[in-house]
DSSP file (Angstrom, degrees, kcal/mol; ACC not computed):
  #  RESIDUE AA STRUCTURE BP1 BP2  ACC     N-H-->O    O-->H-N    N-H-->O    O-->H-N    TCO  KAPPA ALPHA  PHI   PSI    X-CA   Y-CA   Z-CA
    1    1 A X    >>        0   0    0      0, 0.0     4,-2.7     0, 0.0     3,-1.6   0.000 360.0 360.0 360.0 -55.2   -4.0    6.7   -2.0
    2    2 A X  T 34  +     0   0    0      1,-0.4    30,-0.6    84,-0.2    31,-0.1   0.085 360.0  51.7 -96.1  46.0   -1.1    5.4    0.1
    3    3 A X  T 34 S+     0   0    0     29,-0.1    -1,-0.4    28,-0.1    84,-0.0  -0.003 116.4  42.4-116.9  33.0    0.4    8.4    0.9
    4    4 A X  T X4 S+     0   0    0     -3,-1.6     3,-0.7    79,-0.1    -2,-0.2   0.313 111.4  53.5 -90.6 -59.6   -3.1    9.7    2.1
    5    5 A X  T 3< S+     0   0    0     -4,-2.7     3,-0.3     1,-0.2    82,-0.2   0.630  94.0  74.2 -90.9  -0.7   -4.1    6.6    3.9
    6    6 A X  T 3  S+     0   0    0     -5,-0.2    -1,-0.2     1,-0.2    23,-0.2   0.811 107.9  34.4 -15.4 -58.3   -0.6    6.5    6.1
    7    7 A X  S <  S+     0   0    0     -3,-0.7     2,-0.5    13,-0.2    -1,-0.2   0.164  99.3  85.9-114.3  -0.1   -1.8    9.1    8.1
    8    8 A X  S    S-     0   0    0     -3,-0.3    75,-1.1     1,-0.2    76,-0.6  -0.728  94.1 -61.6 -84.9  71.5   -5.2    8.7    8.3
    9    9 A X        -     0   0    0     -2,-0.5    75,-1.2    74,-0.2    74,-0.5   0.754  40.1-170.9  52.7 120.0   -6.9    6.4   11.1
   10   10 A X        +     0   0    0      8,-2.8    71,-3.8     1,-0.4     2,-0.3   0.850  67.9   6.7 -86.8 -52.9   -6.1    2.9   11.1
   11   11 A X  E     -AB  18  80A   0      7,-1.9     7,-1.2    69,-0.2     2,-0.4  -0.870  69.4-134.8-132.9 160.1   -8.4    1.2   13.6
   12   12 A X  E     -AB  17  79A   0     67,-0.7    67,-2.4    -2,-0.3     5,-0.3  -0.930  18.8-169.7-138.1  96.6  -11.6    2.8   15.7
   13   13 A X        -     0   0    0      3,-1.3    65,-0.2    -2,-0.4    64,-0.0  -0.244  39.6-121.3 -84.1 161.3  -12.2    2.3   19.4
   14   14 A X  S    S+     0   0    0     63,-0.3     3,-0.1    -2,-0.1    64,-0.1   0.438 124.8  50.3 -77.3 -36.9  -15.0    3.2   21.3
   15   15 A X  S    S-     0   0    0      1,-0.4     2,-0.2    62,-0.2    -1,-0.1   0.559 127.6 -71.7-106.2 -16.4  -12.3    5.0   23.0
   16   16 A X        -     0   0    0      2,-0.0    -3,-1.3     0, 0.0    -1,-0.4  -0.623  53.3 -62.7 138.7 175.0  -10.8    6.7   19.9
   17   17 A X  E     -A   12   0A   0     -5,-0.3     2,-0.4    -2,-0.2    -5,-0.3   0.036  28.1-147.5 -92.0 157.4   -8.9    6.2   16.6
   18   18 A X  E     -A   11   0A   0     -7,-1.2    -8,-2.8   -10,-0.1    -7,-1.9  -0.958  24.6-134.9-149.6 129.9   -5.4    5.1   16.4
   19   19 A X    >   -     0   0    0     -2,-0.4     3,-1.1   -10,-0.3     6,-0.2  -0.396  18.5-120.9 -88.5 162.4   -3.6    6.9   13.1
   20   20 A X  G > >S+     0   0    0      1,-0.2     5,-3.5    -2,-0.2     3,-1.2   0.832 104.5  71.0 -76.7 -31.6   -1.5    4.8   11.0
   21   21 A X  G 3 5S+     0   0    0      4,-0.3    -1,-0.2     1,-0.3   -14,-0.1   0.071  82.2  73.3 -88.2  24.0    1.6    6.6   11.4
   22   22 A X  G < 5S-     0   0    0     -3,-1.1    -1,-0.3    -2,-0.0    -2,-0.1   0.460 121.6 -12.1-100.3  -2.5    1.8    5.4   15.0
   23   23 A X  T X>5S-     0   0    0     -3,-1.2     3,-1.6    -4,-0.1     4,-0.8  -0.376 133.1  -0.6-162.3-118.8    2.8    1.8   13.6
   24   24 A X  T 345S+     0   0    0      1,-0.3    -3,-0.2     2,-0.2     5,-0.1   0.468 108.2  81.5 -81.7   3.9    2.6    0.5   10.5
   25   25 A X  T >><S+     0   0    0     -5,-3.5     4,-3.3    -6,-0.2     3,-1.3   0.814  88.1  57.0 -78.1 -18.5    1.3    3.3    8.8
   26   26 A X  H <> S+     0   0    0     -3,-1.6     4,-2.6    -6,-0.3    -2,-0.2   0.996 104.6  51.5 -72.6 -55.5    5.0    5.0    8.5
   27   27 A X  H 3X S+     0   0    0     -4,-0.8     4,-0.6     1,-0.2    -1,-0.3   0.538 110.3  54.3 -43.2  -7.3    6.7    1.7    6.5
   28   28 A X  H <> S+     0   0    0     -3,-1.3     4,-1.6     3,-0.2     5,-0.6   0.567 111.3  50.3-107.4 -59.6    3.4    2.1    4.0
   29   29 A X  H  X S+     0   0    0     -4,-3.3     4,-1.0     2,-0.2    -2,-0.2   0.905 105.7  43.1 -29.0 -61.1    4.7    5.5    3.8
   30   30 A X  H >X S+     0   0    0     -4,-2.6     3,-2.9     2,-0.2     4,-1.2   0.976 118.1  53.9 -59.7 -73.2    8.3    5.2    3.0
   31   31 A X  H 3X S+     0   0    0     -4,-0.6     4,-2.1     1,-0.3     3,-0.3   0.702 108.5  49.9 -26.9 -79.3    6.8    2.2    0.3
   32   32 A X  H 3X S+     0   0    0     -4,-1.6     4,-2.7   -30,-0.6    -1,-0.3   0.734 110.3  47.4 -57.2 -17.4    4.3    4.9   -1.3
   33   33 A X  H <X S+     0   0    0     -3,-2.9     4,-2.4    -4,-1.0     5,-0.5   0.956 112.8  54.1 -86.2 -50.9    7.2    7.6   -1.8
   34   34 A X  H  X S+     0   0    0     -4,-1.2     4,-2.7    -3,-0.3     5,-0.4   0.984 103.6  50.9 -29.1 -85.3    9.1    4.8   -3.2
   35   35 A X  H  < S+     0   0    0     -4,-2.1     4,-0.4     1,-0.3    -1,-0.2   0.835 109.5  56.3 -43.6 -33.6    6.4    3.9   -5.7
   36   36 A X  H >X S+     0   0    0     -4,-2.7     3,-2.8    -5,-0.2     4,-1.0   0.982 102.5  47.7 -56.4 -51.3    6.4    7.5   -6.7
   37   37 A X  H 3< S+     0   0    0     -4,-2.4    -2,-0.2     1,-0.3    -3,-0.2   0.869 110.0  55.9 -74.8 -45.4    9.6    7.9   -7.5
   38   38 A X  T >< S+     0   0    0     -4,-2.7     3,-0.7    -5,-0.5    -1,-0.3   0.882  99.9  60.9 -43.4 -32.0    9.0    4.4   -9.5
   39   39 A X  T <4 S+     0   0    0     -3,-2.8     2,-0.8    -4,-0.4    -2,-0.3   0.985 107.8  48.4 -80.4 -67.0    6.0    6.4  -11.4
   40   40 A X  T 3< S+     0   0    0     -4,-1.0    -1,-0.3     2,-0.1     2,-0.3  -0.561  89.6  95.6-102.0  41.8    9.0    9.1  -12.8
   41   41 A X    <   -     0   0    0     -2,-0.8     6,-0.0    -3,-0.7     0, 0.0  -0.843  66.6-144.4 -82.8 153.6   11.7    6.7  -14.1
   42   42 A X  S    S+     0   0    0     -2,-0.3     2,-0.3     4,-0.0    -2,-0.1   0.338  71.9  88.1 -94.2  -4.2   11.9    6.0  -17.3
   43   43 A X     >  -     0   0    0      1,-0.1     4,-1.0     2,-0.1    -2,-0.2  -0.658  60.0-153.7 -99.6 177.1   13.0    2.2  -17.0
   44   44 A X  T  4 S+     0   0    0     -2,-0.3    -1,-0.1     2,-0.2    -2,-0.0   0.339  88.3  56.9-134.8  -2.2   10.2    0.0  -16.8
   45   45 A X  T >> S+     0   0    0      2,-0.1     3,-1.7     3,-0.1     4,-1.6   0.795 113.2  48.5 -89.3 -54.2   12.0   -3.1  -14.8
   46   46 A X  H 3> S+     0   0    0      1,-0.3     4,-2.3     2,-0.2    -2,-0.2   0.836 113.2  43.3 -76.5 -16.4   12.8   -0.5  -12.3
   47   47 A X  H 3< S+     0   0    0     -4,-1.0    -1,-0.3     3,-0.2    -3,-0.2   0.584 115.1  49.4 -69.2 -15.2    9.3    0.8  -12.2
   48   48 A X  H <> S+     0   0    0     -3,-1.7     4,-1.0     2,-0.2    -2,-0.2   0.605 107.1  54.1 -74.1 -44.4    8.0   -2.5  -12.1
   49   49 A X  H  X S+     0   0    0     -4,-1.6     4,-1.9     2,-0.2    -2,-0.2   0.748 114.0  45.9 -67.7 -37.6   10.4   -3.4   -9.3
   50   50 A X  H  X S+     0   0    0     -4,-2.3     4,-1.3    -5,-0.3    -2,-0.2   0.742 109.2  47.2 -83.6 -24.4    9.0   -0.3   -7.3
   51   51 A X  H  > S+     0   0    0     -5,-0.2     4,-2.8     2,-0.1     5,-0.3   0.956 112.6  58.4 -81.6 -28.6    5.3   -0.7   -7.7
   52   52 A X  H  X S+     0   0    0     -4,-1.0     4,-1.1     1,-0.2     3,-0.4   0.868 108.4  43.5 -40.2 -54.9    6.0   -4.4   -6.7
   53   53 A X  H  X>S+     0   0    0     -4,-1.9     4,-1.3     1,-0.2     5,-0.6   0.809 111.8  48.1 -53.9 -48.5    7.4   -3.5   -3.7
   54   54 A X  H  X5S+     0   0    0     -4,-1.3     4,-1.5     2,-0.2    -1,-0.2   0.838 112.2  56.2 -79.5  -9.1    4.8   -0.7   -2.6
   55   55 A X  H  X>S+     0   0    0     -4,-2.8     4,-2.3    -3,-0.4     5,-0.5   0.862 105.8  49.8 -44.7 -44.7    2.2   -3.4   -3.5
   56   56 A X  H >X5S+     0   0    0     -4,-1.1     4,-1.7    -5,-0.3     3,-1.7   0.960 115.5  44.8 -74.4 -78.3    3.9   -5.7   -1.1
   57   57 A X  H 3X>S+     0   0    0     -4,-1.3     4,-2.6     1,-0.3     5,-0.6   0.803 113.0  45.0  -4.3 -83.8    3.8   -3.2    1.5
   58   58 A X  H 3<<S+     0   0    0     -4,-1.5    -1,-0.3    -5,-0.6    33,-0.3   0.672 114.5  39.8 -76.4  -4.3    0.8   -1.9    1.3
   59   59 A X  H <X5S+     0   0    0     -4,-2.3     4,-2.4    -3,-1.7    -2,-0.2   0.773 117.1  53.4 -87.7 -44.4   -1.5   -4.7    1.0
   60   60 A X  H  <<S+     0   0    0     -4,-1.7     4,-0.4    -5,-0.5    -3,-0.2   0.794 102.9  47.2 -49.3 -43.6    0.6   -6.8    3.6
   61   61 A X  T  X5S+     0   0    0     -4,-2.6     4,-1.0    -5,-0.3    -1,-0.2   0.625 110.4  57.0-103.8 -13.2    1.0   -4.7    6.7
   62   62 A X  H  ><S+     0   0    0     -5,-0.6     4,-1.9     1,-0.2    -2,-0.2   0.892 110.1  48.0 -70.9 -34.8   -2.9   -3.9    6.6
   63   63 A X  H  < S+     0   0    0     -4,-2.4     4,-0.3     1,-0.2    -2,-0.3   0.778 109.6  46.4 -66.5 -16.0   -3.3   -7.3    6.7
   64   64 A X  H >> S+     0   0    0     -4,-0.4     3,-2.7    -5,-0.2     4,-2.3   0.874 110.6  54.8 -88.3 -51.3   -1.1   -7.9    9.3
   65   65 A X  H 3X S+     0   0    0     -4,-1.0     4,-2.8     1,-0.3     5,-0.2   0.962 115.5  38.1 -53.1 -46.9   -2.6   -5.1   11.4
   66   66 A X  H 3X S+     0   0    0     -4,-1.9     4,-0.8     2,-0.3    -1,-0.3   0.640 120.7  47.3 -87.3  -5.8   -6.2   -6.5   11.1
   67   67 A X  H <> S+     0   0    0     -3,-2.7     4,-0.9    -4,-0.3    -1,-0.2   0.824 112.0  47.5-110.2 -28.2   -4.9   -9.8   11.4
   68   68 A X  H >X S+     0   0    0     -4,-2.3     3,-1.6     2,-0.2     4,-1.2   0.990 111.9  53.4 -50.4 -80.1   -2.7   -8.8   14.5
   69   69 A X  H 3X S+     0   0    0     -4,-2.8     4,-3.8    -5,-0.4    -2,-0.2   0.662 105.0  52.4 -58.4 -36.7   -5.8   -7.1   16.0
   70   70 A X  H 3X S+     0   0    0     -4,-0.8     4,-0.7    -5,-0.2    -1,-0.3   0.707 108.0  54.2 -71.2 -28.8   -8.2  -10.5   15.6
   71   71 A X  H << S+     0   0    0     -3,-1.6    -2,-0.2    -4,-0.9    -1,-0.2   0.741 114.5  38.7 -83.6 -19.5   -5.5  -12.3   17.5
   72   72 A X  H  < S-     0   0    0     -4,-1.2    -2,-0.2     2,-0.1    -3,-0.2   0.879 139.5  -5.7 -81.3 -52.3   -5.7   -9.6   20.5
   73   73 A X  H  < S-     0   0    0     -4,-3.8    -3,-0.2     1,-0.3    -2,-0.1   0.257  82.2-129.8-146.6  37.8   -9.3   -9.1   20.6
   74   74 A X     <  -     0   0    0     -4,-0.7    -1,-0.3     1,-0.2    -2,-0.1  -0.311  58.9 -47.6  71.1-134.4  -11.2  -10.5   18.4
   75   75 A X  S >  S+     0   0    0     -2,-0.1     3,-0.8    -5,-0.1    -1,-0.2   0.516 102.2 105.3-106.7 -21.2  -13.8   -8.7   16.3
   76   76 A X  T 3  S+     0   0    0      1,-0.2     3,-0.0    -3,-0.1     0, 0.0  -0.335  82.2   8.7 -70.2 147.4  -15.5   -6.8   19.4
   77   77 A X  T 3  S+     0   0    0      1,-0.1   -63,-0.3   -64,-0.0     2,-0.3   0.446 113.4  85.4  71.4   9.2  -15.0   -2.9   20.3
   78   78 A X    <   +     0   0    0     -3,-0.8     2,-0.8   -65,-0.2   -65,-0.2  -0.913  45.4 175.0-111.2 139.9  -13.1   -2.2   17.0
   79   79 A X  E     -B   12   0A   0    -67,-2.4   -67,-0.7    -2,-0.3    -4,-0.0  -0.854  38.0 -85.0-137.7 136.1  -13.4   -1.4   13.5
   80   80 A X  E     -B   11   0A   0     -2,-0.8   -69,-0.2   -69,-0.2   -70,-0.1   0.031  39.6-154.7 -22.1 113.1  -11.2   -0.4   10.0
   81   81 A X     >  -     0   0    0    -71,-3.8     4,-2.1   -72,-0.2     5,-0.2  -0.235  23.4 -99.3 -84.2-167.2  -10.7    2.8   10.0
   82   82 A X  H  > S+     0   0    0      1,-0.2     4,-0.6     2,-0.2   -73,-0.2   0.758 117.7  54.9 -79.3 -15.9  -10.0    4.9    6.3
   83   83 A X  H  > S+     0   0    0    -75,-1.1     4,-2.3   -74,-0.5     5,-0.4   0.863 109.0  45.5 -84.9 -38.4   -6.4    5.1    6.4
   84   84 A X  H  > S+     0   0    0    -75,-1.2     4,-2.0   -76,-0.6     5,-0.4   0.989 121.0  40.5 -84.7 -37.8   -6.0    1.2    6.8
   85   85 A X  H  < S+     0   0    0     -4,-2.1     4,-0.4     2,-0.2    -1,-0.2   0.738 115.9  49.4 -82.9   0.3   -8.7    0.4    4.0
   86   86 A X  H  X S+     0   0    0     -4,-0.6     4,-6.8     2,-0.2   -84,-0.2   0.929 107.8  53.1 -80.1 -48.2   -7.5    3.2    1.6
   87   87 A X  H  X S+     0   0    0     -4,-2.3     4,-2.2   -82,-0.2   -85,-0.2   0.959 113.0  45.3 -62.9 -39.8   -3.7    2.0    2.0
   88   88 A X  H  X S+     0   0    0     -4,-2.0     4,-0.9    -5,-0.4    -2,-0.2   0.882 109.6  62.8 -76.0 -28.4   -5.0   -1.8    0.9
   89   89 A X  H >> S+     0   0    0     -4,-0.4     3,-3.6    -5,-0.4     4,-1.1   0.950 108.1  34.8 -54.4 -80.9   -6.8    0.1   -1.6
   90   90 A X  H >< S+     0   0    0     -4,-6.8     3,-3.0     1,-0.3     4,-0.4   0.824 107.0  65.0 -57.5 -38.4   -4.0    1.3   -3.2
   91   91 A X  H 3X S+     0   0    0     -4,-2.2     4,-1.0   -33,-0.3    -1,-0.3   0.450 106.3  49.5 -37.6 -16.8   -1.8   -1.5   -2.7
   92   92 A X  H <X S+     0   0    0     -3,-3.6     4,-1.5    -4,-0.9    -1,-0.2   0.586 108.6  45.0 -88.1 -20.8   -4.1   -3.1   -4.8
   93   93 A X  H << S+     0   0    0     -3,-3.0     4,-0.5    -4,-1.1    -2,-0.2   0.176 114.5  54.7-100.6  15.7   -4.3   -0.5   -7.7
   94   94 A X  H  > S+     0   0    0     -4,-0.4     4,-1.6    -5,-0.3   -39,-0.2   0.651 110.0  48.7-123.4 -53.1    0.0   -0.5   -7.2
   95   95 A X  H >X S+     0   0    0     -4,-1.0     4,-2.1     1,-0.2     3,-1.8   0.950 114.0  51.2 -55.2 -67.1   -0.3   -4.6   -7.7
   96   96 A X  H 3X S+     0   0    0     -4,-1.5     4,-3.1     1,-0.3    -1,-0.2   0.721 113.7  35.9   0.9 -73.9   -2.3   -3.8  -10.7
   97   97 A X  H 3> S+     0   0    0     -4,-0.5     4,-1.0     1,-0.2    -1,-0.3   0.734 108.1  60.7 -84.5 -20.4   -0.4   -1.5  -12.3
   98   98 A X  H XX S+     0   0    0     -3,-1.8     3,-2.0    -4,-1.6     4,-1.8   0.978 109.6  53.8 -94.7 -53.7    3.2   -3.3  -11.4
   99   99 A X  H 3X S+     0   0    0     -4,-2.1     4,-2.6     1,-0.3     5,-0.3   0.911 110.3  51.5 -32.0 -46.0    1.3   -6.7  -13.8
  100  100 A X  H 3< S+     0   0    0     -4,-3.1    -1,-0.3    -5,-0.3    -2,-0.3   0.634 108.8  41.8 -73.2  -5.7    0.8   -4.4  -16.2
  101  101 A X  H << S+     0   0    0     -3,-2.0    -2,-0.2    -4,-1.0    -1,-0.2   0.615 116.0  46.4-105.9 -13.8    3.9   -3.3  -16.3
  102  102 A X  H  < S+     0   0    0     -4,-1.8    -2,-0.2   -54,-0.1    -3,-0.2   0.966 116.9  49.9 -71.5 -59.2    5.7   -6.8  -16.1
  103  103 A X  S  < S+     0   0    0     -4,-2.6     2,-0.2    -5,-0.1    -3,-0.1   0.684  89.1  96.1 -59.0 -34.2    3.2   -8.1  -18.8
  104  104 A X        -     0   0    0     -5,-0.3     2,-0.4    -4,-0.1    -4,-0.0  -0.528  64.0-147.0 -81.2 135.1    3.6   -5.2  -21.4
  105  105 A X        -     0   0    0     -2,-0.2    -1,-0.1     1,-0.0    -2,-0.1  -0.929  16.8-120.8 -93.2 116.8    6.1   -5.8  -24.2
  106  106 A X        -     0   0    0     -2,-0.4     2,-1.3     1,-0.2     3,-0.1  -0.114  25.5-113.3 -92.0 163.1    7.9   -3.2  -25.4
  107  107 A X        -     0   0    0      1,-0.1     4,-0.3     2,-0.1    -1,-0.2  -0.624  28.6-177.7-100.9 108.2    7.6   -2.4  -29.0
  108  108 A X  S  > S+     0   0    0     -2,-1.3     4,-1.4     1,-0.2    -1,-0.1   0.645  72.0  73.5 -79.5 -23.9   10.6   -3.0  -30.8
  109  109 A X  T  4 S+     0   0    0      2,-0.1    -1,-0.2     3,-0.1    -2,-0.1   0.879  95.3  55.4 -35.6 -51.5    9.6   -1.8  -34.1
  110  110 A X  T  4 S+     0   0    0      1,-0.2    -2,-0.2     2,-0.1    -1,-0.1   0.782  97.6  67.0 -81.6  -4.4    9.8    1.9  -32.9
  111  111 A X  T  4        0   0    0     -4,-0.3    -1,-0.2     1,-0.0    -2,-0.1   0.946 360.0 360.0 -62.1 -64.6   13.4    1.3  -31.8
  112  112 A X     <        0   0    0     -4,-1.4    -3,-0.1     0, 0.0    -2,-0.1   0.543 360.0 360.0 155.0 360.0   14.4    1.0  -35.0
């Protein structure tokens, strides 16, 4: 989801769209390829350490964009595009998954 919503619209003007990879969508970027590369290790601190981090990312710098944007102009003459709610979307299902993966206890019976 945030490798999708990177590149996909951030904010929506009356005058046009502004993509996320013109700002803060590229640092969500780097953070989602990162979180892949977390999903295909096998150690489970360091996969833990990487979805943390692309959580932090991606819930954080949409919020700073929207929060950035209320302090320039308030709510008038813009609105969330999909790319900016898609990336806090995943950033949410990447905190998610990075609790579950701090929380789970590995099963030391099947070690041996």
């Amino acid at each position: 989801m945030v490798l999708f919503g990177s590149f996909l619209p951030w904010v929506d003007t009356a005058a046009g769209s502004v993509s996320g990879a013109r700002g803060a969508g590229l640092w969500t970027f780097y953070a989602a390829t990162l979180g892949l590369a977390g999903a295909l290790v096998s150690n489970r601190r360091l996969a833990t350490l990487q979805a943390g981090l692309l959580a932090l990312a991606a819930t954080g710098l949409p919020v700073w964009q929207v929060v950035h944007l209320l302090n320039l102009v308030g709510r008038d003459g813009w609105v969330p595009g999909p790319g900016l709610v898609l990336t806090f979307g995943g950033g949410v299902l990447a905190a998610k998954a990075c609790y579950s993966l701090w929380r789970e206890r590995p099963d030391r019976s099947a070690a041996g």
